[in-house]
N, C-alpha and C positions, 0 to 999 in steps of 0.2 A: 217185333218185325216192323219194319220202315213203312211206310207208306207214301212215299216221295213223287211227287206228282209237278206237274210243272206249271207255273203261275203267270200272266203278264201285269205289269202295273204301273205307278206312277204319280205325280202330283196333280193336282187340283186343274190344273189349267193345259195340262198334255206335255208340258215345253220337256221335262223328264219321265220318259219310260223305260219300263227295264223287264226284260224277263230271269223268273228265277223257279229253280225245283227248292221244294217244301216239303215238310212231314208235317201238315195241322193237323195229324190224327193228334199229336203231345202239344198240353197247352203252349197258349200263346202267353209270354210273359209281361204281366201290369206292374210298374214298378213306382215307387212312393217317391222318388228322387226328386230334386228340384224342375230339372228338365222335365220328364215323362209325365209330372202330375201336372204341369200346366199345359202339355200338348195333350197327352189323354193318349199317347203312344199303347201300341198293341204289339209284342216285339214277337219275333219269331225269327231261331239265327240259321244260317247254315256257312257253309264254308265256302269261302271267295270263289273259289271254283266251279261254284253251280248257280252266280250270279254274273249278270250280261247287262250291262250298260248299254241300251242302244240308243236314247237318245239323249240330249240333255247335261252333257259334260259341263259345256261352256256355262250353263247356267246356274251350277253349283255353286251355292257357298258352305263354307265350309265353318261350323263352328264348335271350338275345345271349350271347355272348362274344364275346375277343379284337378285331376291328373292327370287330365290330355291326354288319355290315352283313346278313345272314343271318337270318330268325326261323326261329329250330327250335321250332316250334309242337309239342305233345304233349297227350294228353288229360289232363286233370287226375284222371278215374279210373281209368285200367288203364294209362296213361305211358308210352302206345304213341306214336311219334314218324312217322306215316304219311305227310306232307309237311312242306315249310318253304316259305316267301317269301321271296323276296330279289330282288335286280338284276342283270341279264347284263351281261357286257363291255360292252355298245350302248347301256348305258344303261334298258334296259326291262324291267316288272316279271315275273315268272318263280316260277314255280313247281316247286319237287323235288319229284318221287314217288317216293317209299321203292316201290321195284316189288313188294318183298316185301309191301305190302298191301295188292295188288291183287287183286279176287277173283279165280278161275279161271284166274293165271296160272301157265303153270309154268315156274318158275327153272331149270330145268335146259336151257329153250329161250334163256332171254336171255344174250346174248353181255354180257359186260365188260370196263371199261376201267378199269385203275389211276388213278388221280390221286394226285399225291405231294403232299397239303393239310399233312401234315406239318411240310414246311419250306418254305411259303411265308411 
């Protein structure tokens, strides 16, 4: 059963916030990859559709590696990396939340799951 609940959040310094619904009842995903292990990324996906950009467009950048399929979007002034976009196995558009910048969440409640991004 879901537990979808609705989140506000954002970067370091305000310039991007976004509202988004969530299931943190299922872990959050830590994963080994080059990116994630030097941000310390706490990922949690759901589908484009229940994520809302309210502020902070302008101040995105936008950065691909390895297969570009992935935007690890980050604020261009304080290069807090708070979500990405990218595509789920299905095909459909998706959104990661860095759970870590959520407001009022506490990480010591959300449960995680390794993903070995490393050696795929």
């Amino acid at each position: 059963m879901s537990d979808l609940k609705s989140y506000e959040g954002g970067c370091h310094c305000g310039q991007v916030r976004y509202e988004v619904k969530l299931d943190l009842s299922q872990p959050a995903v830590t994963c080994n990859c080059s990116i994630c292990q030097k941000t310390g990324s706490m990922l949690s996906f759901t589908p484009i559709a229940q994520f809302t950009l309210r502020s902070g467009d302008a101040a995105l950048t936008d950065y691909q590696f390895n297969k570009k399929v992935i935007h690890h979007v980050f604020c261009s002034k304080c290069g807090v990396r708070s979500f990405a976009r990218g595509v789920g196995p299905d095909g459909s558009e998706m959104a990661a939340i860095n759970v870590r910048c959520l407001d009022g969440v506490d990480l010591g409640d959300v449960k995680t799951m390794q993903f070995d991004g490393k050696n795929r």
